[in-house]
C-alpha positions as CSV (number, residue, x, y, z in Angstrom):
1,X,19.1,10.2,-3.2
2,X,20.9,9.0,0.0
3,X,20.9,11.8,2.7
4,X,22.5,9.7,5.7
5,X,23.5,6.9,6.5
6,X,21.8,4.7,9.2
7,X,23.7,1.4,10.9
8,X,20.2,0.0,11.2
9,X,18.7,-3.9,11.1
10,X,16.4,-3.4,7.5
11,X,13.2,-5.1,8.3
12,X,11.7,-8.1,6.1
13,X,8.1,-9.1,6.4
14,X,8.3,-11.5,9.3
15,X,10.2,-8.2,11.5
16,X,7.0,-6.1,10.5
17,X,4.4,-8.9,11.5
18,X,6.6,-9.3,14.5
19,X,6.4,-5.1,15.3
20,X,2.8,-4.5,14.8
21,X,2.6,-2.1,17.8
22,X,5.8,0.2,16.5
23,X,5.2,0.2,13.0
24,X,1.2,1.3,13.3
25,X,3.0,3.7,16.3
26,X,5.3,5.7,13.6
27,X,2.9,5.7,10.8
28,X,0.4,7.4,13.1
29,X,3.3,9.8,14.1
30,X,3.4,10.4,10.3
31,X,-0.3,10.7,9.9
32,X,-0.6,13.2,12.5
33,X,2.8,15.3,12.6
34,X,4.1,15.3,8.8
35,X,1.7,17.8,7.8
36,X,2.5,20.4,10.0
37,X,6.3,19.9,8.9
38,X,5.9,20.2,5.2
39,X,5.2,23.2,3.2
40,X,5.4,24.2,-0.5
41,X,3.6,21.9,-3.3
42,X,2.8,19.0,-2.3
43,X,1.6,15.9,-4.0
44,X,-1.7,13.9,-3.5
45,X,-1.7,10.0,-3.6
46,X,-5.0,8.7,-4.4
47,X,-4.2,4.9,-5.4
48,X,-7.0,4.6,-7.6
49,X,-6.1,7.5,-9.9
50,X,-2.2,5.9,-9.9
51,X,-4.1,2.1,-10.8
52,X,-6.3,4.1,-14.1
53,X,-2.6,5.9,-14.6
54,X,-0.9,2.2,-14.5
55,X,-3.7,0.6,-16.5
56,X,-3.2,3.5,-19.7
57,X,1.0,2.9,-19.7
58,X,-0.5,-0.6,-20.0
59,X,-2.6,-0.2,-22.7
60,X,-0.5,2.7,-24.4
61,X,2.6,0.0,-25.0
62,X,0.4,-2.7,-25.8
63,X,1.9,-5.0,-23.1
64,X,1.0,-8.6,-22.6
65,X,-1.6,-8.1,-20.5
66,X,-3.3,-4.8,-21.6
67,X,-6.0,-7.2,-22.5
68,X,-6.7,-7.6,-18.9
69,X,-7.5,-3.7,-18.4
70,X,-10.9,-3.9,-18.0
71,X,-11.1,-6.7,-15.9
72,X,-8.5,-4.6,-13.0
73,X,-10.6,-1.5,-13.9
74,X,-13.9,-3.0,-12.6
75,X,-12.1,-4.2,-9.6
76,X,-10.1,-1.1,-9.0
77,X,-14.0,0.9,-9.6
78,X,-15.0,-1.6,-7.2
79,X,-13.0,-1.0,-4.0
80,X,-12.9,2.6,-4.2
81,X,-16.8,2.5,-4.2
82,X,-16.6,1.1,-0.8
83,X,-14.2,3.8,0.8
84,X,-15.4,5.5,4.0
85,X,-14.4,9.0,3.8
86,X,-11.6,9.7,6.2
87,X,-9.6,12.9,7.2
88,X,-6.7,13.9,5.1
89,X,-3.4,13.2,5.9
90,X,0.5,13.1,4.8
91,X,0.8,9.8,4.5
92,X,4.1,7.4,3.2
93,X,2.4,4.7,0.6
94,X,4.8,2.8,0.0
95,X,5.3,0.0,3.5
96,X,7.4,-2.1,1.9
97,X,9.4,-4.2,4.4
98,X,12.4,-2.7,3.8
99,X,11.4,0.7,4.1
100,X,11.4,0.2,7.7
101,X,15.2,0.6,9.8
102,X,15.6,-0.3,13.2
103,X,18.7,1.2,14.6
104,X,18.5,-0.9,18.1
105,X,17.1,2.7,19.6
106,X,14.8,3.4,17.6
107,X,12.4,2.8,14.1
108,X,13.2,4.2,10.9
109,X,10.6,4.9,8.3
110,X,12.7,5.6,4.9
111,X,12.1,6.0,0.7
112,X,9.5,8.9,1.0
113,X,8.8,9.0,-2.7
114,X,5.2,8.3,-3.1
115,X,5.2,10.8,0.5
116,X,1.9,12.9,0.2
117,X,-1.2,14.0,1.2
118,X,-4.3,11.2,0.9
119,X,-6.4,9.0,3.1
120,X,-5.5,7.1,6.3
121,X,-6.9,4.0,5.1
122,X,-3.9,3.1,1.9
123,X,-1.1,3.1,4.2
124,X,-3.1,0.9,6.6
125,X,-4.1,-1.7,4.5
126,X,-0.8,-1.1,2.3
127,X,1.2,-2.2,5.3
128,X,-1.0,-5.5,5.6
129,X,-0.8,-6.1,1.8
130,X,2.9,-6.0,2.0
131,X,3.8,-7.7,4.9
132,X,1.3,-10.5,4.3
133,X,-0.8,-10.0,7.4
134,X,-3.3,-12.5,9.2
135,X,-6.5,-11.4,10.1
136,X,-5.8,-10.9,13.3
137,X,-2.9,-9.2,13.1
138,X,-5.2,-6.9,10.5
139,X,-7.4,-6.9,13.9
140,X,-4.9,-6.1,15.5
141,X,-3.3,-3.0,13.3
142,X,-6.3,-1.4,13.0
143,X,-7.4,-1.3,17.1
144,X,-4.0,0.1,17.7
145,X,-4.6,2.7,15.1
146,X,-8.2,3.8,16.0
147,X,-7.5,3.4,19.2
148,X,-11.3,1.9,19.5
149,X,-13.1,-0.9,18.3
150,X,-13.4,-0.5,14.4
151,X,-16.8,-0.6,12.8
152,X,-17.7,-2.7,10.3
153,X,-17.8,0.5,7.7
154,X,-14.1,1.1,7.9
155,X,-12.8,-3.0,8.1
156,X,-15.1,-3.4,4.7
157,X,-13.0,-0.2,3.5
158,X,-9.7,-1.7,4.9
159,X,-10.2,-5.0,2.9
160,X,-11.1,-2.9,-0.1
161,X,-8.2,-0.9,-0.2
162,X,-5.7,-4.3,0.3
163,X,-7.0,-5.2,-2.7
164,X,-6.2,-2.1,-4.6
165,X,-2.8,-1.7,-2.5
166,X,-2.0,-5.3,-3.9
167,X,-3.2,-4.2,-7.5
168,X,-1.4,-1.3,-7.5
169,X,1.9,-2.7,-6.6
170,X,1.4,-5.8,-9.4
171,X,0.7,-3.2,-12.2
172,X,3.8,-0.9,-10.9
173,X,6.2,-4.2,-11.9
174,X,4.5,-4.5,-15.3
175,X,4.9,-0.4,-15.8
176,X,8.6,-0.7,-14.6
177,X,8.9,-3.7,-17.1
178,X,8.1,-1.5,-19.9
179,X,9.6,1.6,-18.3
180,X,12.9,1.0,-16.5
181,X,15.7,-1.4,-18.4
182,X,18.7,-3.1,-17.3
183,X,18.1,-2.6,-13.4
184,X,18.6,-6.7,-13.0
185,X,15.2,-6.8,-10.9
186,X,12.5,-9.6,-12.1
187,X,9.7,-6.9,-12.6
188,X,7.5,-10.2,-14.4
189,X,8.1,-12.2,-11.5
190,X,7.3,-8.7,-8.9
191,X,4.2,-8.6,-10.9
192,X,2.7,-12.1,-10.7
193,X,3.4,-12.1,-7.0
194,X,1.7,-9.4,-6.0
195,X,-1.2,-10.6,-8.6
196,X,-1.2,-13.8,-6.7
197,X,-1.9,-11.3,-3.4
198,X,-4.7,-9.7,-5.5
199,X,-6.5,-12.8,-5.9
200,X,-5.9,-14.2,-2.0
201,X,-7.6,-10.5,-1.2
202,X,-10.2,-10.0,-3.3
203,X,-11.2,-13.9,-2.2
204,X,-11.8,-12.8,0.5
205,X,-13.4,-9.4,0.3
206,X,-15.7,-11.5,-2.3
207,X,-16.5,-13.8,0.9
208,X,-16.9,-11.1,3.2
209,X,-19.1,-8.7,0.8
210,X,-20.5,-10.6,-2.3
211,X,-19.5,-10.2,-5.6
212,X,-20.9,-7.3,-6.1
């Protein structure tokens, strides 16, 4: 649904990398004002439950690689073992690139569809898994957001959750294979990318934290 219209530069990866320090600055705005401005229902996103949602569609049409179910269930199981609880907030989940508008006045944050209630941590490692972060711009975006020096609880949580942000996205192309026709998007080629991302994360979470 398009509400308004915005005359606004749409960011790529290399504009989010390059805007650290205003993208961290509006998704704490987010994290800490949306809340108050919402009412009714309102959904809950807990990435985890969405990956066991993607991995049944999976299994349900017998795609091509249902058979690897298991193997992104342990994984997923994994990484939400090593969550730190955080404080609930209305977060976006979805920090795609382009989701971001700059307007030369000001930053956009736009496409609030996954928009809910859930944990701190998925849109912050979401927006690294998306945008391709280095580690010290992952340094970096999470000093600005704590506003502190991060323990090492919540950075072994952070590189948890990219793992299951970049999991997530890879299974949403192979549900939207199955699920949406004739769009003229490469949801195959969406897919293997962001399972490339998987394995470049979880390599090295696996370094950082064992195996196991």
């Amino acid at each position: 649904m398009v509400v308004r219209f915005i005359d606004a530069k749409t960011y790529g990866e290399v504009d989010v990398r390059a805007n650290i320090e205003s993208c961290v600055e509006i998704i704490r705005r987010c994290h800490h004002e949306m809340g108050r401005r919402v009412c009714g229902r309102i959904s809950f996103f807990w990435v985890f439950q969405v990956i066991r949602n993607y991995l049944h569609i999976l299994k349900e049409a017998d795609h091509a690689d249902a058979h690897k179910a298991g193997e992104w269930s342990a994984i997923s199981d994994r990484m939400e073992a090593a969550q730190d609880p955080l404080p609930i907030v209305f977060g976006h989940h979805d920090l795609l690139p382009s989701n971001f508008l700059h307007d030369r006045s000001r930053l956009w944050l736009i496409d609030w569809e996954y928009g809910g209630f859930g944990t701190a941590m998925f849109d912050l490692a979401n927006l690294s898994a998306n945008n391709q972060f280095s580690q010290s711009d992952d340094m970096r975006l999470l000093e600005l957001y704590f506003d502190r020096q991060v323990p090492e609880s919540l950075i072994r949580s952070f590189h948890a959750m990219r793992c299951a942000s970049a999991l997530r996205e890879a299974l949403w192309g192979m549900a939207s294979e199955i699920n949406i026709a004739g769009t003229g998007i490469d949801y195959v080629s969406y897919a293997a990318e962001y399972l490339g991302r998987l394995q470049i994360a979880l390599d090295d979470f696996n370094v950082r934290y064992g195996q196991k």
